[in-house]
C-alpha positions in Angstrom: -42.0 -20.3 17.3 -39.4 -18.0 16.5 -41.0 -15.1 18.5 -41.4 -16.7 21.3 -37.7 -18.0 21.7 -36.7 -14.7 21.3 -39.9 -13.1 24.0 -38.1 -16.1 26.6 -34.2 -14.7 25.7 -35.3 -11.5 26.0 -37.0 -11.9 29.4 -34.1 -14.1 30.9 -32.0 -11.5 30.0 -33.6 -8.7 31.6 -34.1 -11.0 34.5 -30.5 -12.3 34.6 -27.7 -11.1 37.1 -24.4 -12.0 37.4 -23.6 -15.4 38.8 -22.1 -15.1 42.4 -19.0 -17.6 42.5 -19.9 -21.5 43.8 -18.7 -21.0 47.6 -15.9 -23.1 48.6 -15.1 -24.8 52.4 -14.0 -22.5 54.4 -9.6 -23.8 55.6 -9.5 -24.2 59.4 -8.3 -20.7 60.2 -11.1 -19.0 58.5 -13.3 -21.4 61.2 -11.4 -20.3 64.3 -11.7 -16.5 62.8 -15.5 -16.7 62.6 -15.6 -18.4 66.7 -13.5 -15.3 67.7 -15.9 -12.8 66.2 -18.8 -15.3 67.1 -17.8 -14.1 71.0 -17.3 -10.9 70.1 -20.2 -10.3 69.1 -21.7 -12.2 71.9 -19.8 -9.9 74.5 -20.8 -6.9 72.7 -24.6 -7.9 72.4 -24.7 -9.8 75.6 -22.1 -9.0 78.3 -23.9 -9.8 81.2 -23.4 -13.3 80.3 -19.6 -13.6 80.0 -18.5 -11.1 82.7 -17.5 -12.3 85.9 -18.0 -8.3 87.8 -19.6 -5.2 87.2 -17.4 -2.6 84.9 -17.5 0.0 87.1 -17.3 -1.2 90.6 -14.2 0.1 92.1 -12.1 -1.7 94.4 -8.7 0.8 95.6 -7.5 -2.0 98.1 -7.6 -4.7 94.9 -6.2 -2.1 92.3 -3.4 -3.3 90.0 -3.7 -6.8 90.7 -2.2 -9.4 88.5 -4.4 -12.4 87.1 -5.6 -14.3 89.7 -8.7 -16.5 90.6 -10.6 -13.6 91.6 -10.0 -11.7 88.5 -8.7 -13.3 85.5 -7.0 -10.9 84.0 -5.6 -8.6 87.1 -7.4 -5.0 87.9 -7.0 -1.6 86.8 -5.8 1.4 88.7 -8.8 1.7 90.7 -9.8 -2.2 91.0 -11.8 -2.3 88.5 -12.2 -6.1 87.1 -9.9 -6.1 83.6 -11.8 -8.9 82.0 -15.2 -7.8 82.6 -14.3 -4.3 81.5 -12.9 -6.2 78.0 -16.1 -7.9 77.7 -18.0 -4.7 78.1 -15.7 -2.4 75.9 -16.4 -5.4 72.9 -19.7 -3.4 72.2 -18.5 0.5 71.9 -15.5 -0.9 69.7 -17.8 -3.0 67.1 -20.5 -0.3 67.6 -17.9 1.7 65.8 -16.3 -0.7 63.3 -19.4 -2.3 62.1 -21.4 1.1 62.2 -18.6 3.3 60.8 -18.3 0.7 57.4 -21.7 0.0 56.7 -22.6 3.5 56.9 -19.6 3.6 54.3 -20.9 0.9 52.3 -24.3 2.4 51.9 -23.4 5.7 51.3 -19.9 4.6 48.9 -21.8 2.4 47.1 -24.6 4.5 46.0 -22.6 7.5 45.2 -20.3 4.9 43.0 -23.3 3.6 40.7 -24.3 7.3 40.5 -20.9 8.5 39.4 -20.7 5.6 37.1 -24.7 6.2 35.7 -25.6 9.5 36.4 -23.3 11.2 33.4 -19.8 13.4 33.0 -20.7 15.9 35.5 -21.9 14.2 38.4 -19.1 11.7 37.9 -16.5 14.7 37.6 -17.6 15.7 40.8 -17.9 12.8 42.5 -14.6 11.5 41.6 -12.5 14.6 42.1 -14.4 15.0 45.3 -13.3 11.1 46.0 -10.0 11.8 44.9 -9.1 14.9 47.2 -10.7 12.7 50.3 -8.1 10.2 49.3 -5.2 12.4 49.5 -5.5 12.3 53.1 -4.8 9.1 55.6 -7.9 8.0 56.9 -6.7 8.2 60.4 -5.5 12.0 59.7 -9.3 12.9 58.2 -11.0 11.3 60.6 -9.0 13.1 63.7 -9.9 16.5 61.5 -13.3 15.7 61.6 -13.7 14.6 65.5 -11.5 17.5 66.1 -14.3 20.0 64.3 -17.4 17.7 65.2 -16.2 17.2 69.2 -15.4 13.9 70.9 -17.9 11.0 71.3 -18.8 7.5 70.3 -21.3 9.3 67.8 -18.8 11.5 66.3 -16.2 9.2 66.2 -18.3 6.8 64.2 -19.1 9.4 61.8 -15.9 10.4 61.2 -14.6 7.3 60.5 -17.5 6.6 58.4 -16.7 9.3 56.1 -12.6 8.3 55.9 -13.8 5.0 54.3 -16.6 6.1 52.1 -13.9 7.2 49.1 -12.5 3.5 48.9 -16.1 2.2 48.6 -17.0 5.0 45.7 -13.9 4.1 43.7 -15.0 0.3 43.9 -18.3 0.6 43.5 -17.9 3.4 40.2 -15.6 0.6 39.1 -18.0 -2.4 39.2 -21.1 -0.3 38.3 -18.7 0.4 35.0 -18.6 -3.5 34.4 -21.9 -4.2 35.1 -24.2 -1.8 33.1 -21.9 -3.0 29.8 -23.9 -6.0 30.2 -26.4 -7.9 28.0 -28.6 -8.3 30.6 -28.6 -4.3 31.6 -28.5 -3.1 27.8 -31.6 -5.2 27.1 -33.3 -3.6 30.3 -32.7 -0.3 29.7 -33.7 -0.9 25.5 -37.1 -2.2 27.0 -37.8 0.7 29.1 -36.9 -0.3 32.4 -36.8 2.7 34.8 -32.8 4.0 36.0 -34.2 3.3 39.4 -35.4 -0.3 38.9 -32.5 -0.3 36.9 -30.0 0.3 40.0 -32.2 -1.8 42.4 -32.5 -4.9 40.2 -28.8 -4.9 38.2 -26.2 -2.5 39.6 -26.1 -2.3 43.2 -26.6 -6.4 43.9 -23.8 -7.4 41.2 -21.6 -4.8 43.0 -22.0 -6.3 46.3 -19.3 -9.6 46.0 -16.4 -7.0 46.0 -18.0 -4.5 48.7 -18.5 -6.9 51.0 -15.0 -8.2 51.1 -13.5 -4.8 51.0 -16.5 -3.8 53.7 -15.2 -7.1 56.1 -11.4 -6.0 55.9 -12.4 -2.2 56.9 -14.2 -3.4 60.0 -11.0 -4.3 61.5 -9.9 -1.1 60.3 -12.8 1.1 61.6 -11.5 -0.8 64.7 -8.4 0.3 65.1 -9.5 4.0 63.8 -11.5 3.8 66.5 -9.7 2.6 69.5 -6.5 5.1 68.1 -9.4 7.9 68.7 -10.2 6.3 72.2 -6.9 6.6 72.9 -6.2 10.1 72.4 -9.1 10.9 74.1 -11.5 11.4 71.2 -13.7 8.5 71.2 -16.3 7.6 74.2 -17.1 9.6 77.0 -16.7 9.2 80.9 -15.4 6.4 82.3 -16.9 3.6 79.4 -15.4 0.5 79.0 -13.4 0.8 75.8 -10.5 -0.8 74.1 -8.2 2.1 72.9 -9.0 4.0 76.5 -8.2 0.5 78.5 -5.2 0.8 76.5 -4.2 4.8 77.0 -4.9 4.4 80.8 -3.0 1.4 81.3 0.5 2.2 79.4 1.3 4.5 82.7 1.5 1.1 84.6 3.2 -1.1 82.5 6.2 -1.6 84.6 3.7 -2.7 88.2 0.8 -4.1 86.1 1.7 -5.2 82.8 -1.9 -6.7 82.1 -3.9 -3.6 82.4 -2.5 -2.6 79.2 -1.3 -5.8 77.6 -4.4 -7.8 77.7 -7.0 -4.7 76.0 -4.3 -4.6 73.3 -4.7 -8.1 73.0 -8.0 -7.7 72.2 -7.9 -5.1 70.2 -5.2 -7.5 67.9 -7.3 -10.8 68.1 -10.3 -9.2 66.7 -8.4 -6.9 63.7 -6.8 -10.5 62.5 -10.1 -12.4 62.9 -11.8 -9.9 61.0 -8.8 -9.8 58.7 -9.2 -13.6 58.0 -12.5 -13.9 57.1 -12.3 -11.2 54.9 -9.2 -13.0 52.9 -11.8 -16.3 53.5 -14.6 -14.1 51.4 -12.1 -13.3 48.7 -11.1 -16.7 48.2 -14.8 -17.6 48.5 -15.9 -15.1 45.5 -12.9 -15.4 43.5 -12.3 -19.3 43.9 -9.0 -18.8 44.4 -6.4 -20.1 47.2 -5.0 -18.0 49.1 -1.8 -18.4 47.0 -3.2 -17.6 44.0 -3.9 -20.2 42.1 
């Protein structure tokens, strides 16, 4: 009897990962965050649907109209409809900020539990490699790299990608730490299960709680990395609806058409603190704390 309680321990332990924190309501706010990014993503992935014109049709005669009936949120400089063309720039702007962080979650993450697994050397590397890359803004290393790399929605992505890989090794490394001084990990590895299975089946999903709370908050970063880039002139090509170049072209006319420039900066804000709230929602949510504290 004895050798089989111990065979059943043994197994739940191997099998065991850590518990995910019971998941609390989500307050109000958290609610009205999720419906904004609900229609965000609906205008990126759909825009047809919400837009009242075509982007790109111009219209001199209509130019630098105000709100109206006709168009809701005024025209740009060369009549363009300013509403539809915020509808349409929603999908180049969370092309970038979702793109841009999870390729930095997949490639932080993995380069974390190696640093963290893999020995002194690899995590000597790693980490001093990390460290340098965080020496630098984020903003400042991803201009250097779009600078070398050219501009583009591509390239931009990229670039951003790599400014907020370092934040996701440091976490991850730091978790992985944690997690492979468990029971559960120590009994695997004693009973000859593989590194890799190892990684697959312990490390990399009891790392994931503080990624993706981390990985929620730099979407609205990636966002505003990307729309700074757009406005400089770095980010999308051509005349695409974007957010940062909606915003660059229409600070010239601030004074005889506020809204060209007002409303994609609106945008551009409302989506940031959406994303910014349901982030702080998941960190309540996994550390069953209010957002006070206590």
């Amino acid at each position: 009897m004895s050798g089989v309680s111990v065979g059943a321990a043994e197994t739940a332990l191997i099998t065991e990962t850590a518990r995910w924190p019971a998941l609390r309501a989500p307050r109000p706010g958290t609610i009205l965050a999720c419906v904004v990014l609900l229609f965000a993503v609906l205008a990126a992935v759909w825009p047809e649907l919400l837009a009242t014109h075509d982007p790109d049709v111009i219209d001199p005669v209509h130019a630098l109209t105000g709100p109206s009936s006709g168009h809701w949120l005024g025209t740009d400089q060369l009549g363009r409809d300013a509403y539809s063309r915020i509808i349409h720039g929603a999908r180049p702007s969370l092309e970038i900020g979702v793109g841009a962080t999870g390729l930095a979650v997949a490639a932080g993450s993995l380069l974390g539990v190696v640093a963290a697994t893999a020995g002194r050397v690899a995590d000597e590397v790693i980490m001093r490699i990390t460290d340098v890359c965080l020496a630098f803004p984020g903003l400042m290393l991803a201009l250097v790299m779009v600078a070398v790399l050219g501009p583009g929605t591509g390239n931009a992505l990229l670039a951003i990608s790599a400014s907020l890989t370092p934040g996701f090794v440091r976490l991850a490394r730091g978790q992985a730490l944690v997690v492979r001084e468990a029971d559960y990990v120590r009994v695997a590895v004693t009973f000859g299960q593989s590194r890799l299975s190892t990684y697959r089946r312990h490390l990399l999903p009891n790392t994931l709680p503080p990624l993706l709370v981390l990985a929620t908050v730099n979407v609205g970063t990636a966002i505003i990395a990307g729309s700074s880039l757009s406005f400089l002139g770095l980010g999308p090509k051509g005349s695409t609806a974007e957010w940062g170049a909606m915003l660059s072209e229409g600070r010239d006319y601030l004074g005889s058409a506020w809204a060209t420039a007002v409303f994609p900066g609106v945008a551009i804000t409302v989506t940031v603190v959406a994303v910014n709230v349901v982030g702080r929602g998941l960190r309540q949510l996994f550390d069953g704390r209010s957002a006070d504290g206590h």
